[in-house]
C-alpha positions as CSV (number, residue, x, y, z in Angstrom):
1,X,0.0,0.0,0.0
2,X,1.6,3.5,-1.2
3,X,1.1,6.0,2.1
4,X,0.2,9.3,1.2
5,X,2.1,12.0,3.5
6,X,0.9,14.6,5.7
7,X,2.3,18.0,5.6
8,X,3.8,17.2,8.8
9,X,5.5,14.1,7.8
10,X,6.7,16.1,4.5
11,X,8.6,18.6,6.6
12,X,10.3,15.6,8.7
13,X,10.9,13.4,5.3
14,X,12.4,17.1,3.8
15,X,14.6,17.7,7.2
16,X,16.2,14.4,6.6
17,X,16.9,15.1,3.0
18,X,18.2,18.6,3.4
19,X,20.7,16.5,5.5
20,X,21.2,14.2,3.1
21,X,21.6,16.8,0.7
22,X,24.2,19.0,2.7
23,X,26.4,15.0,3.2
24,X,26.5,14.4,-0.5
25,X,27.5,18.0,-1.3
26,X,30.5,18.3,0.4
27,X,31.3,15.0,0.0
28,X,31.3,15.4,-3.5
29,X,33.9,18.6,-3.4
30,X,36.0,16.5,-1.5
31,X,36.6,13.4,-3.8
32,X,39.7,13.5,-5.3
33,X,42.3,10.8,-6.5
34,X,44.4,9.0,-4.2
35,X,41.7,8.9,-1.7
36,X,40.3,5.7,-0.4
37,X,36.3,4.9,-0.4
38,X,36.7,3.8,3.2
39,X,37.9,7.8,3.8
40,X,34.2,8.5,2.5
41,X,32.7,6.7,4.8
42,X,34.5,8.3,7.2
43,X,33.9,11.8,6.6
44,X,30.1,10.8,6.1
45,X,29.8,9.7,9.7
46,X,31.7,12.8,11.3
47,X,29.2,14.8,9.3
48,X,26.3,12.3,10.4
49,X,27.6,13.4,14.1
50,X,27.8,16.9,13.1
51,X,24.0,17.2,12.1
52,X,22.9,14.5,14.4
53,X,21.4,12.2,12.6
54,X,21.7,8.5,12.4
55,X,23.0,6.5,8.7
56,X,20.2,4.9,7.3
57,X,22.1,2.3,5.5
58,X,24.4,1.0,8.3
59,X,23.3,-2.5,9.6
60,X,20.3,-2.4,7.1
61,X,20.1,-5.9,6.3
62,X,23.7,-6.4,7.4
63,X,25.5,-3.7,5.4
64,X,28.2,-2.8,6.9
65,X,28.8,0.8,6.3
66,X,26.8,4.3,6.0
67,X,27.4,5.6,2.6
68,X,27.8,3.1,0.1
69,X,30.5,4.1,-2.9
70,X,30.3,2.2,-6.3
71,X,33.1,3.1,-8.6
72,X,33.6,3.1,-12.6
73,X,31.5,-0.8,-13.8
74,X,29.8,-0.6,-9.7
75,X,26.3,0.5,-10.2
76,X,25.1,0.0,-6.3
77,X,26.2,-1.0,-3.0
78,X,30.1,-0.7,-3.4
79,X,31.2,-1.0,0.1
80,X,33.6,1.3,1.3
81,X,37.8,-0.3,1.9
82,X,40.3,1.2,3.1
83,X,42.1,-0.7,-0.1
84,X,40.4,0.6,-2.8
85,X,41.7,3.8,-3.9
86,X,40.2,6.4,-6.1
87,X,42.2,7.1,-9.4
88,X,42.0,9.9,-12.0
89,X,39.8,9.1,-14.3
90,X,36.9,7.6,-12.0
91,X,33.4,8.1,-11.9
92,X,32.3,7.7,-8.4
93,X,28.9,7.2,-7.0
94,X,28.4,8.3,-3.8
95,X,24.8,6.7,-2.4
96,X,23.7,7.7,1.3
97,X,20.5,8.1,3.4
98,X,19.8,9.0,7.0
99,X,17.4,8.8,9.5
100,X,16.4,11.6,11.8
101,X,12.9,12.1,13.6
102,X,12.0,8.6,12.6
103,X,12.0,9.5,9.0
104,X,14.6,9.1,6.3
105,X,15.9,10.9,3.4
106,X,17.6,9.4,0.6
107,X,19.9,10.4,-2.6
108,X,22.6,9.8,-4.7
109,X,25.3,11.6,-7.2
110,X,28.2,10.2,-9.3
111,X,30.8,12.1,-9.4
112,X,33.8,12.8,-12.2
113,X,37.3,12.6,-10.6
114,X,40.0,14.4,-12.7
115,X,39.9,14.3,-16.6
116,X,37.2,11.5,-17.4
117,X,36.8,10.2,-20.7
118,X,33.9,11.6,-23.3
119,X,31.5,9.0,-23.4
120,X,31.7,9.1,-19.0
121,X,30.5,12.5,-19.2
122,X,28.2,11.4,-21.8
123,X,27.0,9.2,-19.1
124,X,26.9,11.4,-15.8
125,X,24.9,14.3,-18.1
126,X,22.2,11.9,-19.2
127,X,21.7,10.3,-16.1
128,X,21.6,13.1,-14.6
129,X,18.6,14.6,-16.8
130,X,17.2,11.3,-16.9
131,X,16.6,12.1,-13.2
132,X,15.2,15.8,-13.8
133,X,12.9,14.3,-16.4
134,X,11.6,11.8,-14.0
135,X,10.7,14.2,-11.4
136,X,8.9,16.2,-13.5
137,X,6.2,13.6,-14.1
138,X,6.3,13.3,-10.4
139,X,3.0,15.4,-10.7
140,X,-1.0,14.7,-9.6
141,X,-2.7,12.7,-11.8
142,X,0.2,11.1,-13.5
143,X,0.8,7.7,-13.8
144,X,3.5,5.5,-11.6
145,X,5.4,4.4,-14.6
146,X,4.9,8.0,-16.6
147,X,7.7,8.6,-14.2
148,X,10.1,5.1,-15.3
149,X,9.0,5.6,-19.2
150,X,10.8,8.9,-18.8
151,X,14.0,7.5,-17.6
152,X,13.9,5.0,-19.8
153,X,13.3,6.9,-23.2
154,X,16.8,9.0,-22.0
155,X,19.0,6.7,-21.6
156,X,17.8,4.7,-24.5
157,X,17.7,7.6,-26.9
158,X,21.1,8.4,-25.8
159,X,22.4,5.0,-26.6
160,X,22.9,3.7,-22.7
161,X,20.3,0.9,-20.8
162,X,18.9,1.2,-17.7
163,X,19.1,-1.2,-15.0
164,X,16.3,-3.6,-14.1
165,X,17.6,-5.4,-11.2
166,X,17.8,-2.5,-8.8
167,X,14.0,0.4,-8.4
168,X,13.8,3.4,-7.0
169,X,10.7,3.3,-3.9
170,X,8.8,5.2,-1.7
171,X,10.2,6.3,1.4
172,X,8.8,8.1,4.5
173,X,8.9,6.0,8.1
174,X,10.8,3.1,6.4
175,X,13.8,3.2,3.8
176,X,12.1,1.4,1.3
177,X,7.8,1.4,1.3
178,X,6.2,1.0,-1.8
179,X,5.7,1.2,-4.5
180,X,9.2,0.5,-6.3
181,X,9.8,2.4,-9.0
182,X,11.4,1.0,-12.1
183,X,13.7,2.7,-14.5
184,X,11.8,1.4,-17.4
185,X,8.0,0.8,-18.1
186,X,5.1,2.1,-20.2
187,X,3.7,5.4,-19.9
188,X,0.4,5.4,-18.8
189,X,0.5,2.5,-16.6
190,X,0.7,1.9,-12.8
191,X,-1.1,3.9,-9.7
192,X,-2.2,7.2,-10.3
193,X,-0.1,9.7,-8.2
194,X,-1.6,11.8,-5.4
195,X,-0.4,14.7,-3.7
196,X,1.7,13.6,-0.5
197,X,3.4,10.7,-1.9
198,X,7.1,10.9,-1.3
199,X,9.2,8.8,-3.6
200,X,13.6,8.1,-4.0
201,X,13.4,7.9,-7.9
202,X,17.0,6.6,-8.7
203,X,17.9,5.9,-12.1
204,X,21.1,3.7,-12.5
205,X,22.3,4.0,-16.2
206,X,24.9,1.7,-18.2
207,X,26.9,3.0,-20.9
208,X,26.4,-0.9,-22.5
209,X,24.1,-3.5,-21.4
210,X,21.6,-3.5,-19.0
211,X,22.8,-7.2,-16.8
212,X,24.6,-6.9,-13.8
213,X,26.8,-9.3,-11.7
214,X,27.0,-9.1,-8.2
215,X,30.7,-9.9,-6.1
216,X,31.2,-12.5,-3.4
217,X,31.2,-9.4,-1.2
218,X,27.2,-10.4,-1.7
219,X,26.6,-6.3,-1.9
220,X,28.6,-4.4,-5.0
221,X,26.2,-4.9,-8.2
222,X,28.5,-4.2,-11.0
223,X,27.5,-3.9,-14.8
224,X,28.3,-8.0,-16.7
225,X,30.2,-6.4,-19.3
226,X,32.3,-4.3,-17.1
227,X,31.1,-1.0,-18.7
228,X,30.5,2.2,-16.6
229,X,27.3,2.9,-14.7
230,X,26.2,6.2,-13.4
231,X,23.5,6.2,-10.5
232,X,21.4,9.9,-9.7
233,X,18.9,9.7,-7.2
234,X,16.4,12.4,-5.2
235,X,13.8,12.1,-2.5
236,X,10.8,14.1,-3.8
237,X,7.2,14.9,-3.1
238,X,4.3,14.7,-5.3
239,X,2.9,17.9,-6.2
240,X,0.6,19.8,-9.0
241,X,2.7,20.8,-11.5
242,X,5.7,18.5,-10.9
243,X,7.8,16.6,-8.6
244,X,9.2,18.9,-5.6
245,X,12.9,17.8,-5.1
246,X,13.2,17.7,-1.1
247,X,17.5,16.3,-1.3
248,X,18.9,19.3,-2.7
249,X,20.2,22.4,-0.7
250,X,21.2,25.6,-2.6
């Protein structure tokens, strides 16, 4: 069953993510080669302290860490090692949620790291918009997969697949409520969207095919052909005219 929010529950949901938010930001300005992903984590967790909020991800069904950090072929869940070092060149996805008030906020952004090749930034851009388009058939009286038909159709026209193993989903009291969200689907289809419903719309984009492999690690999903993936992701409310994007700060 897809909860619809109350105002109040909005503003807590919107609190979390402005958190969120503020984490992935700086975080972001601080990647840089030589660094390793387990240095993320670390630096997420004094900033968790800092705003005093708790990581969503940490011990949710046994992960191990708070921000999860997927690197180049990773699309999700790339746990954070103090022996994996970040090189020139790298695309870096930087996934993180936390929990404060008893609600959560949730987002993602991949990051270039140095000079990255052509088709990378190819990549990041159209995910990216892929992302923007989504949320803005995040509206009343849309359809559920109006929103994954529009993720879809930019990757695809853009040459890249989207990834069917892994959905974006509602969020609110619990990390993941429903309904999950797919990157792909056919407009027109699904529930109709109300005002109130508060959604993590996460499209993870391959520059080749859609399959994935996961490690032994059980946890990092990485693309079968060992092309790149790029993963964007937002919390946002329903609303009249469009999605309203509650993970960004200005």
């Amino acid at each position: 069953m897809v909860n619809v929010k109350t105002s109040e529950e909005v503003k807590k949901i919107a609190e979390a993510s402005r958190i969120v938010a503020l984490v992935l930001r700086e975080l972001s300005n601080s990647v840089k080669a030589g660094m390793s992903t387990e240095d993320i984590n670390i630096m997420a967790e004094d900033m968790l302290k800092k705003y005093g909020a708790k990581p969503a991800f940490k011990g949710y069904r046994g992960y191990p860490a708070s921000i999860c950090v997927s690197i180049n072929d990773e699309i999700v869940h790339g746990i954070p090692s103090p022996q994996r070092i970040i090189q020139d060149g790298d695309i870096v996805s930087l996934d993180f949620g936390v929990q404060m008030q008893g609600f959560f906020g949730d987002a993602a952004v991949t990051v270039p790291v140095g000079r990255v090749s052509v088709k990378a930034e190819h990549l990041l851009k159209t995910t990216k918009e892929s992302l923007f388009l989504a949320v803005k058939e995040a509206k009343v009286g849309n359809r559920l997969f109006d929103i994954s038909s529009a993720v879809q159709e930019c990757a695809e026209s853009n040459g890249f697949s989207v990834v069917r193993d892994f959905v974006g989903h509602g969020i609110g009291r619990a990390l993941h409520e429903d309904p999950q969200i797919p990157n792909y689907g056919q407009r027109g289809k699904g529930i109709k969207l109300e005002k109130g419903m508060v959604f993590a719309i996460e499209p993870m984009i391959n520059e080749g095919d859609y399959r994935i492999k996961i490690d032994a690690d059980g946890w990092t999903a990485r693309t079968a052909d060992g092309s790149l993936s790029a993963h964007f992701e937002h919390t946002i409310v329903v609303d009249y005219e469009h999605g309203i994007v509650l993970s960004q700060v200005n």
